[in-house]
C-alpha positions as CSV (number, residue, x, y, z in Angstrom):
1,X,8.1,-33.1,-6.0
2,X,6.5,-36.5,-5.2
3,X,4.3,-36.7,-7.8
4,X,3.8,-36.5,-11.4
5,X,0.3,-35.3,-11.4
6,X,1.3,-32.0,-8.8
7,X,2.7,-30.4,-12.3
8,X,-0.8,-29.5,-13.4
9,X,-1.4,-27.0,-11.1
10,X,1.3,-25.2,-12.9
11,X,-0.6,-24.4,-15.8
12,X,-3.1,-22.8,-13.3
13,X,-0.4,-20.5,-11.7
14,X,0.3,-19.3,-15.0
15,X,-2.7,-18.3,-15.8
16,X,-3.3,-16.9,-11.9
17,X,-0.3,-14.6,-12.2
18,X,-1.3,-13.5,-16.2
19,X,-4.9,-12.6,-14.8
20,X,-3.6,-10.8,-11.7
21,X,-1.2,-8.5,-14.0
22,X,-4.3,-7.6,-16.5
23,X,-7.0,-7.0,-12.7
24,X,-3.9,-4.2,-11.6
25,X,-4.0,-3.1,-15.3
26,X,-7.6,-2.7,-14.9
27,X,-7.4,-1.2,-11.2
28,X,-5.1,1.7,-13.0
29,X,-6.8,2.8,-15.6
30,X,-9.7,2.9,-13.3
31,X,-7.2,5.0,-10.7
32,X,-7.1,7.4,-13.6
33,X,-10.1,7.6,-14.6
34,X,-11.1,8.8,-11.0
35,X,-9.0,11.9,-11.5
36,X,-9.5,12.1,-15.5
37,X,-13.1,11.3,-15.8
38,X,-13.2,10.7,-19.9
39,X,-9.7,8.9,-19.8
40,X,-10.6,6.2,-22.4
41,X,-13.9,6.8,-22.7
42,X,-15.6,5.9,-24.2
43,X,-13.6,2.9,-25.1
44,X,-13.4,1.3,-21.9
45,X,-15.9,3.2,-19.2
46,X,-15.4,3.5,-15.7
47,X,-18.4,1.0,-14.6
48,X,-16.6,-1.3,-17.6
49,X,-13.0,-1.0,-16.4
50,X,-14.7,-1.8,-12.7
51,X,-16.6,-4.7,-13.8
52,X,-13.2,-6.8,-15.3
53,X,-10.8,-5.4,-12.4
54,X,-13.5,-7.1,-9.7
55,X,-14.2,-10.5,-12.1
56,X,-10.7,-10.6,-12.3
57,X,-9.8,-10.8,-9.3
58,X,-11.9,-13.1,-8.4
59,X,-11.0,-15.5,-11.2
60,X,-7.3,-15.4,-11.0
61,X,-7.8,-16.1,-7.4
62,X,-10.4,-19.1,-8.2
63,X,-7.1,-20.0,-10.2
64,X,-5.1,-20.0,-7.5
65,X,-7.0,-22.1,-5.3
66,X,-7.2,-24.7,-7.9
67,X,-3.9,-24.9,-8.5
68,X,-2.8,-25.0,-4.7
69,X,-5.4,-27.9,-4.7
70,X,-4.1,-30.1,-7.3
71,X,-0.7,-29.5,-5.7
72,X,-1.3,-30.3,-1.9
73,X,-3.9,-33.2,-2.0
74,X,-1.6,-35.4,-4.1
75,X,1.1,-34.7,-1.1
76,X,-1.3,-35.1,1.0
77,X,-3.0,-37.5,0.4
78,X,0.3,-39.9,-0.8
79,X,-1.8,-40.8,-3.8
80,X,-1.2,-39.3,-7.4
81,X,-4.4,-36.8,-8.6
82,X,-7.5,-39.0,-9.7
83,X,-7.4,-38.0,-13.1
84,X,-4.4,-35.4,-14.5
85,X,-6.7,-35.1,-17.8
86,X,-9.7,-33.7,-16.3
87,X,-8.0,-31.1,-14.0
88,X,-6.0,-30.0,-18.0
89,X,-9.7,-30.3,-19.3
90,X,-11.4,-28.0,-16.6
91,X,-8.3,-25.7,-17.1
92,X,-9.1,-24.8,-20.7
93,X,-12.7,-24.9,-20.1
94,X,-12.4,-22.4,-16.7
95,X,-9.6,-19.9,-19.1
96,X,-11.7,-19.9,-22.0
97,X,-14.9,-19.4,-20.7
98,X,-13.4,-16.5,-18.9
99,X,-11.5,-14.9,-21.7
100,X,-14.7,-14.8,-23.7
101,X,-16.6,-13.3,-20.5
102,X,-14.1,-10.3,-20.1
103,X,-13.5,-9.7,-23.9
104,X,-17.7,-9.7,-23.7
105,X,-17.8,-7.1,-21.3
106,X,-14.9,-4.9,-23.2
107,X,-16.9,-4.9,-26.8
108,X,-20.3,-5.6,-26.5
109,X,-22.3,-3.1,-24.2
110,X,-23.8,-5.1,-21.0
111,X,-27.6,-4.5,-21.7
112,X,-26.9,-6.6,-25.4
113,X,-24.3,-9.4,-23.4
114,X,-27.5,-10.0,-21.4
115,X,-29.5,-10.0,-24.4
116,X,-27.1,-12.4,-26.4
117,X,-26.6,-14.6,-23.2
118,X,-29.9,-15.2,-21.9
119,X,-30.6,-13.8,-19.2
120,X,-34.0,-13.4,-19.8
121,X,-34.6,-17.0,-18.9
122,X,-33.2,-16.5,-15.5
123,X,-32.1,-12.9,-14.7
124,X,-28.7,-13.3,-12.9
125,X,-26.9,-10.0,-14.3
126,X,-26.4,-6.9,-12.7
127,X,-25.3,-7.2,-9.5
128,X,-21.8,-6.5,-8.2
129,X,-19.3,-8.8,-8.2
130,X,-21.9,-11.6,-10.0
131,X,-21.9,-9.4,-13.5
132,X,-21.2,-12.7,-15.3
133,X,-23.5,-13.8,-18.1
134,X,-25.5,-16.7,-17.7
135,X,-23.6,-19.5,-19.3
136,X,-20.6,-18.2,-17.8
137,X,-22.3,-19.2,-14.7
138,X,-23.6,-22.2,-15.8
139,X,-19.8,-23.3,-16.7
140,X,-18.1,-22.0,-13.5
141,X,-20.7,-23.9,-11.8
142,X,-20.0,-27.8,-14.2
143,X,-15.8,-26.7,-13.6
144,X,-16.1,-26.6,-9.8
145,X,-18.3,-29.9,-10.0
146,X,-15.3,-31.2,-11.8
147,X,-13.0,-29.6,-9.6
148,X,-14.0,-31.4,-6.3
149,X,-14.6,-34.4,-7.8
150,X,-11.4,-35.0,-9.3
151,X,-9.8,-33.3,-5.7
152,X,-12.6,-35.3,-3.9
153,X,-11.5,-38.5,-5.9
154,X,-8.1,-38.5,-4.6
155,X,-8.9,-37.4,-0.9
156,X,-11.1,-40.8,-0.5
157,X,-8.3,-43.1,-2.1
158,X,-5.3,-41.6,-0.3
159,X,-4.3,-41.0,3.2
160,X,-6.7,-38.2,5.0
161,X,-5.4,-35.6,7.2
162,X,-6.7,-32.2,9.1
163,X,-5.1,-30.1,6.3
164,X,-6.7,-31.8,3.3
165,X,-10.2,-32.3,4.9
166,X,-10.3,-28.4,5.5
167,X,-9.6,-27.4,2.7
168,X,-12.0,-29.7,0.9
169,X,-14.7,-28.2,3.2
170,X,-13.6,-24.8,2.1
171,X,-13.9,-25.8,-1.5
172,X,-17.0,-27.5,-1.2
173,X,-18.4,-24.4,0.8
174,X,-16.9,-22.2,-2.3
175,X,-18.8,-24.4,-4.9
176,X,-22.2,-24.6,-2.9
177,X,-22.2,-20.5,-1.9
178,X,-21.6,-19.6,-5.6
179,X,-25.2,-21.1,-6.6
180,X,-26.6,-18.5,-4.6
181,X,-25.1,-16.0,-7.5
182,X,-28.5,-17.9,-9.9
183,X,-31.2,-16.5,-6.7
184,X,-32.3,-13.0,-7.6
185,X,-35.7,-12.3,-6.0
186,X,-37.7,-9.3,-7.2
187,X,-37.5,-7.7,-4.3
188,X,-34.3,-5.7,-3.1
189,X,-33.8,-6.2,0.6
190,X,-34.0,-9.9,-0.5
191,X,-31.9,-10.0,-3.3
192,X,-28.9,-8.1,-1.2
193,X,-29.6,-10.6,2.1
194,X,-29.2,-13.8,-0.4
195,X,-26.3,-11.6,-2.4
196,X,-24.0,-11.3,0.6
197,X,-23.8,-15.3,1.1
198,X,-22.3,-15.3,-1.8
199,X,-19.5,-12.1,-1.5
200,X,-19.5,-12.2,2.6
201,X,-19.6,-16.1,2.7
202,X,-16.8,-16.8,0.7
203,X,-14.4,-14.0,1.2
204,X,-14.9,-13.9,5.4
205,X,-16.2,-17.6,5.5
206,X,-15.1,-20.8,3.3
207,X,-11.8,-18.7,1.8
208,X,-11.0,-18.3,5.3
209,X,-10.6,-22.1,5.2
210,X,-9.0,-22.4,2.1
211,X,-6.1,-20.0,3.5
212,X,-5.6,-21.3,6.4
213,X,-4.7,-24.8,5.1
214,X,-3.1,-23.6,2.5
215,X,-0.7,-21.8,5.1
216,X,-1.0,-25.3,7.4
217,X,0.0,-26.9,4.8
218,X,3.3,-24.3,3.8
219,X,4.8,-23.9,7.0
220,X,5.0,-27.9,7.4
221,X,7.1,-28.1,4.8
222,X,9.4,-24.9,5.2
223,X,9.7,-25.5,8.9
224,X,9.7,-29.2,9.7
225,X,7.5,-28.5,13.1
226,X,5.1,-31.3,13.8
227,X,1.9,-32.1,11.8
228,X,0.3,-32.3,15.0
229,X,1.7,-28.9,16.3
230,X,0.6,-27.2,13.0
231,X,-2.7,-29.0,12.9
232,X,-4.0,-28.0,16.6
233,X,-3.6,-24.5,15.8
234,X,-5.4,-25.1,12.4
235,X,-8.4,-26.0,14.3
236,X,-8.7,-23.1,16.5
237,X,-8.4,-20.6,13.0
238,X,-10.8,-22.4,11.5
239,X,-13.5,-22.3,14.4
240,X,-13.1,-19.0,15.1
241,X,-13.0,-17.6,11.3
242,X,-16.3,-19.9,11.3
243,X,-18.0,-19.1,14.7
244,X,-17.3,-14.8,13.9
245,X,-17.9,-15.1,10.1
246,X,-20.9,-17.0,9.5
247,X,-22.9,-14.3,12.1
248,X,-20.7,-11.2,11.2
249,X,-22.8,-11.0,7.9
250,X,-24.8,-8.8,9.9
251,X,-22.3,-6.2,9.5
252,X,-23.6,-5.9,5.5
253,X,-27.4,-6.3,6.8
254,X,-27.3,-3.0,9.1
255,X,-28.9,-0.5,6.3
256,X,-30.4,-2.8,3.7
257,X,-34.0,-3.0,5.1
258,X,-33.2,-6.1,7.5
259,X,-34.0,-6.4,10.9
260,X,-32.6,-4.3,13.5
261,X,-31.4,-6.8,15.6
262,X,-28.6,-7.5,12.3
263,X,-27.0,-4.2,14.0
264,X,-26.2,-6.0,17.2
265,X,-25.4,-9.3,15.7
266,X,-23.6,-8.1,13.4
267,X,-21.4,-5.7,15.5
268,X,-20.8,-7.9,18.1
269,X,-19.5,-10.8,15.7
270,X,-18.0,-8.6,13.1
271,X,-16.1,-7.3,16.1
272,X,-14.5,-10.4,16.7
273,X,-13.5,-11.4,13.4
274,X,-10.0,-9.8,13.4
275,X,-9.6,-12.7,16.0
276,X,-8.7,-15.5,13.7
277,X,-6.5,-13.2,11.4
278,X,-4.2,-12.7,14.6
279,X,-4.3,-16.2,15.7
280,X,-3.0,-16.7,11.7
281,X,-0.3,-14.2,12.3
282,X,0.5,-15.6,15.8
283,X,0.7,-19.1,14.0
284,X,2.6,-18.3,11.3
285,X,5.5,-16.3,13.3
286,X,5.4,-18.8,16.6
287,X,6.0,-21.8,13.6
288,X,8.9,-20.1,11.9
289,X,10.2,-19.3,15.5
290,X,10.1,-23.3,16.4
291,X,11.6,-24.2,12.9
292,X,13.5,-27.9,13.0
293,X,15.2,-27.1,9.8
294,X,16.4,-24.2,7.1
295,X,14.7,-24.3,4.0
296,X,16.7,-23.1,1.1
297,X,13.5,-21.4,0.2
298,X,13.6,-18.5,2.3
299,X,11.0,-16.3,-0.1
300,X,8.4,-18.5,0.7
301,X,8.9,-18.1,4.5
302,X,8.7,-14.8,4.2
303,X,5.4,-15.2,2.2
304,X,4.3,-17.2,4.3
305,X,4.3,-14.3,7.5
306,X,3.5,-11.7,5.5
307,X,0.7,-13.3,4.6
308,X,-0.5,-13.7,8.6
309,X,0.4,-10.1,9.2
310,X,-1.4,-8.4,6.2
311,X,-4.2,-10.3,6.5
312,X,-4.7,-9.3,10.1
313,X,-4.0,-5.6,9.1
314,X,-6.3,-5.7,6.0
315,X,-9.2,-7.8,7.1
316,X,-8.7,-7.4,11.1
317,X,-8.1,-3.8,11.9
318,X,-9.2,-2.0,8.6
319,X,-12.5,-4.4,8.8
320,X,-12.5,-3.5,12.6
321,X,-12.4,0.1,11.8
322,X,-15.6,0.6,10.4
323,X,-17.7,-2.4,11.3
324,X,-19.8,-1.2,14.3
325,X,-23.4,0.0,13.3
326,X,-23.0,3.8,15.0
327,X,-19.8,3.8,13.0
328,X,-20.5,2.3,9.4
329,X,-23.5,5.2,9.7
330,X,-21.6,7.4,8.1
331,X,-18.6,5.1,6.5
332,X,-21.0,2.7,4.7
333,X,-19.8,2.8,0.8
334,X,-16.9,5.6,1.3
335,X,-13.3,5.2,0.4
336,X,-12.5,3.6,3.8
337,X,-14.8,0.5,2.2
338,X,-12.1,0.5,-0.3
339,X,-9.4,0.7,1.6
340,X,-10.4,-2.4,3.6
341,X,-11.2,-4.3,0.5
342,X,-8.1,-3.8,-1.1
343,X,-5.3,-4.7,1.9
344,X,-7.8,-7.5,3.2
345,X,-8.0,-9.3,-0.6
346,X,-4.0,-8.8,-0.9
347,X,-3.2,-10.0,2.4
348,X,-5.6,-12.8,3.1
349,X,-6.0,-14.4,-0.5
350,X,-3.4,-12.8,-3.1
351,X,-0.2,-13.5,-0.8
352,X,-1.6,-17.1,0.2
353,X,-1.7,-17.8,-3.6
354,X,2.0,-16.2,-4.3
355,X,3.6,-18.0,-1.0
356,X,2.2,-21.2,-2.6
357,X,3.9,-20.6,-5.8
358,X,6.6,-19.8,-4.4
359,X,6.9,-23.1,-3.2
360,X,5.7,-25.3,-5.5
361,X,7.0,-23.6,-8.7
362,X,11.0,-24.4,-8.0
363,X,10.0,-28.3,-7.3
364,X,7.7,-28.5,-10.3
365,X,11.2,-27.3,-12.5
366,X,12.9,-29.7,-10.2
367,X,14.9,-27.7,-7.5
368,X,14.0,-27.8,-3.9
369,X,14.4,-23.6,-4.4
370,X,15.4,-21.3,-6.7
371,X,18.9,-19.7,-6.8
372,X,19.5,-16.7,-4.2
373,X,19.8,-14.5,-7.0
374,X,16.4,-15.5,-7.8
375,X,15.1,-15.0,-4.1
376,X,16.9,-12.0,-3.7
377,X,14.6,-10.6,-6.4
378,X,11.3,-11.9,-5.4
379,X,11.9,-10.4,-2.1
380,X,12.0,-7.0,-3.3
381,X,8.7,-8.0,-5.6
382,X,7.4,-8.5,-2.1
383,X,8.7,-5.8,-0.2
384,X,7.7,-3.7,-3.3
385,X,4.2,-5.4,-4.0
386,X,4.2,-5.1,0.4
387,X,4.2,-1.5,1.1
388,X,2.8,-0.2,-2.3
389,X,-0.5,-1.9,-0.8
390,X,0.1,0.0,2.3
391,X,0.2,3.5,1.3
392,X,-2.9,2.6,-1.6
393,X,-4.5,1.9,1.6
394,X,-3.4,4.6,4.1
395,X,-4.1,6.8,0.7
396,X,-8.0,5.6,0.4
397,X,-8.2,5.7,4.1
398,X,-7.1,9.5,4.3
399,X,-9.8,10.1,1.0
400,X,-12.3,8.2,3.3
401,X,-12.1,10.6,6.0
402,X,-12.1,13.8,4.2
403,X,-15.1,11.5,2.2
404,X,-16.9,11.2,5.7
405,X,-16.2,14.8,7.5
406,X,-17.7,16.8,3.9
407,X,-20.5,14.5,3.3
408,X,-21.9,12.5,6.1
409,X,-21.0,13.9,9.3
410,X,-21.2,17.2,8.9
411,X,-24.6,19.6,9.1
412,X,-23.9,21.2,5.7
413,X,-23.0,18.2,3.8
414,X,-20.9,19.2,0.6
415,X,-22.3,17.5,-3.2
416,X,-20.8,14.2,-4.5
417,X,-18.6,15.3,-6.8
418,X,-17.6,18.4,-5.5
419,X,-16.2,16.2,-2.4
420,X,-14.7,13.7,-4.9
421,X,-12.4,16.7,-6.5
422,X,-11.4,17.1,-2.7
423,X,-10.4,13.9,-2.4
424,X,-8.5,14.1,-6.2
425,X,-4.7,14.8,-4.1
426,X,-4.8,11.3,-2.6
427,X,-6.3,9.6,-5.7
428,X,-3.6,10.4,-7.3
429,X,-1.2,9.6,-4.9
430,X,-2.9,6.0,-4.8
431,X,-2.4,5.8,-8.8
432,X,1.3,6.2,-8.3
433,X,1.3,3.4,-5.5
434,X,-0.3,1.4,-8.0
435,X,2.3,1.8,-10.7
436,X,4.9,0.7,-8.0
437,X,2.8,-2.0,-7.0
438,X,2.8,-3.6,-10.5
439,X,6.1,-3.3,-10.8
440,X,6.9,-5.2,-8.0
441,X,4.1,-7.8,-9.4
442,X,6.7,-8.0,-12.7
443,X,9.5,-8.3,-10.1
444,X,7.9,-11.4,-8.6
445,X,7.2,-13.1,-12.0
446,X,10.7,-12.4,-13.3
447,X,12.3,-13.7,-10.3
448,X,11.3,-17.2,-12.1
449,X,13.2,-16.9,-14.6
450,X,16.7,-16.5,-13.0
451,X,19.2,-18.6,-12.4
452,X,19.9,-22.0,-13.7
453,X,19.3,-25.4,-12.5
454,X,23.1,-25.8,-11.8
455,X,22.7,-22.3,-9.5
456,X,19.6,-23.5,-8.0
457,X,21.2,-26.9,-6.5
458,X,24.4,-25.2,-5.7
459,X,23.0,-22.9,-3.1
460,X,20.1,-25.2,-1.6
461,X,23.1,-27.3,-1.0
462,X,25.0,-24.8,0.8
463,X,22.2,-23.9,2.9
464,X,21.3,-27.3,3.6
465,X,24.9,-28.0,4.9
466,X,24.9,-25.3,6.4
467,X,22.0,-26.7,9.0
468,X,23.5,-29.7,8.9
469,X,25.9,-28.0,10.9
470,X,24.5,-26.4,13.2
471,X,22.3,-29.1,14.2
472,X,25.4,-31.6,14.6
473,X,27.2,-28.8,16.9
């Protein structure tokens, strides 16, 4: 590690990977609760156990980001962080305020939150996604302030390059979309046009950004190919994640009361938006291929493609799947939503955040990598975490279709819940996925925390001499 001030993005790892444990809590006792309606009820109900799974998600990944950010611009920018004490500040400020937000929504019923928080000054709660009370807002709004100030800060002192200035226009683009969340017209077709800048604009626009330096920025360092190499193809992600996202919000404007000319724009450009997820897998695979040097890190190469090849499959062909107008007719809101939502989050954003760990954590503790022991074992949290989220979403894809076939396509369309006991065989089958998934999740964390600094050294020494010599033969 080059820099002191890089070590205070581990404190927001920690609390990315704490959060992410308690959203899969969250996302199974919801699993169960689809096949055993009253489980925990009504200590924790369904719309409840939602509401923290989403926000979690979201926040651990917010997390993430920051501590990826705080880690890369120092390297980046060959300057130490502006000021270590206000990204610690903003830390505690971000965790608190979010640990009194989700232990709001688990003991105090929503209608009184919004009561106690004022939203009657200016109604913000109740949508999807945005549930957060008012002042929670209000903070997340004065911690990203802080946040690219102090990243900002040390970006304008330090050296600038094509990694560092994309990601600070992802994070500025995060920061600015987010105020959005305090617009909520009166009127609904308004209220859900302004309401997808926020949810479409980050996930499919400015995160797109984020990720894809993030990546830039991994495969640099694990594969020794040339900035320049790295930063060309950087460049083409970003404008074509850009060029297809920004417009492909049309694809959530086709039945809300917008225009009908949404439905062409947004399938044409929503049809083009697995594009930049294959030119990230394409990149990813073509820079390990050209690698000038073995890392002794290995797990975080294979993070790193993963990442490029889930995210295409989650957010590319899933998305593809049911983005055309004709076809989101009848799969608009159904279980093959779901299924998209879940492998495109997991590949694109929650595998970007765990390559970067991966990397950083062993050089904050001082080792270029952990021990192979230690690798051996976050592999299979990969390979576990990996195809878990596979067959939750071939499971939710299957429910989607049965979902579609009994209630929207057919002439004699079958009640809600009568289709939802229809679909109970592969909701369970997607709770069990779940419990596997988790586990590889406490796989991933544990891998951490084995080996010694002694084993650590010994076998980034071996493989490091061991490219040694194949590059003098």
């Amino acid at each position: 590690m080059k820099y002191e001030s890089q070590k205070v993005a581990r404190l927001y790892f920690i609390a990315a990977l704490g959060l992410f444990v308690g959203q899969i809590l969250f996302g199974l006792i919801m699993g169960l609760q689809y096949v055993i309606g009253d489980f925990l009820f009504p200590a924790i109900p369904f719309n409840v156990a939602r509401m923290v799974h989403t926000n979690l998600l979201i926040v651990w990944l917010l997390f993430g980001f920051m501590g990826a950010a705080y880690f890369m611009i120092p390297e980046e920018s060959e300057t130490e962080l502006w000021s270590p004490k206000l990204a610690i500040v903003l830390f505690w400020v971000f965790l608190v305020a979010g640990a009194l937000t989700i232990l709001g929504y688990l003991l105090v019923p929503y209608a009184r939150l919004a009561e106690m928080t004022g939203n009657d000054i200016l109604p913000t709660m109740g949508r999807e996604f945005l549930e957060q009370p008012l002042i929670t807002k209000i903070g997340i709004v004065i911690v990203a302030l802080g946040f690219v100030f102090n990243v900002g800060m040390t970006v304008l002192r330090g050296r600038k390059t094509v990694i560092s200035t994309i990601l600070m226009i992802g994070l500025i683009g995060l920061a600015v979309m987010f105020l959005f969340s305090f617009y909520n017209p009166e009127n609904l077709v308004r209220d859900k046009f302004y309401w997808w800048w926020v949810v479409h604009l980050w996930v499919e626009g400015v995160w797109e950004l984020i990720l894809g330096s993030l990546l830039a920025f991994v495969l640099i360092k694990v594969t020794g190919v040339d900035r320049e190499v790295i930063e060309k193809w950087l460049y083409m992600i970003v404008a074509m994640a850009l060029i297809t996202g920004i417009l492909g919000t049309g694809h959530h404007y086709f039945w809300i009361g917008a225009p009908e000319y949404w439905q062409w724009l947004g399938s044409v450009f929503s049809a083009m938006e697995p594009i930049p997820f294959f030119m990230m897998t394409l990149f990813a695979f073509n820079m390990v291929n050209k690698r000038r040097r073995e890392h002794p890190n290995k797990a975080a190469v294979l993070w790193a493609m993963g990442t490029g090849v889930m995210a295409f499959l989650g957010a590319g062909v899933w998305g593809f799947l049911h983005t055309l107008a004709p076809i989101n007719y009848y799969t608009h809101g159904t279980q093959l939503t779901a299924a998209h939502g879940h492998m495109a989050f997991y590949g694109a954003y929650a595998m970007v955040v765990m390559c970067i760990i991966s990397y950083s954590m062993p050089l904050m503790r001082g080792r270029i990598a952990n021990s192979n022991k230690a690798q051996v074992a976050e592999m299979w949290g990969f390979w576990l975490m990996t195809v878990s989220m596979v067959f939750i979403t071939l499971f939710l894809t299957a429910a989607g279709v049965v979902q579609v076939w009994l209630q929207r396509y057919t002439e004699t369309p079958m009640p809600f819940m009568l289709v939802q006991d229809k679909m109970a065989v592969f909701f369970w089958m997607r709770e069990v996925a779940g419990v596997f998934f988790l586990g590889g999740l406490g796989v991933y964390i544990w891998s951490f925390f084995i080996g010694t600094d002694a084993d650590a050294a010994r076998d980034a020494a071996k493989v490091l001499a061991k490219a040694n010599t194949k590059e003098n033969a």
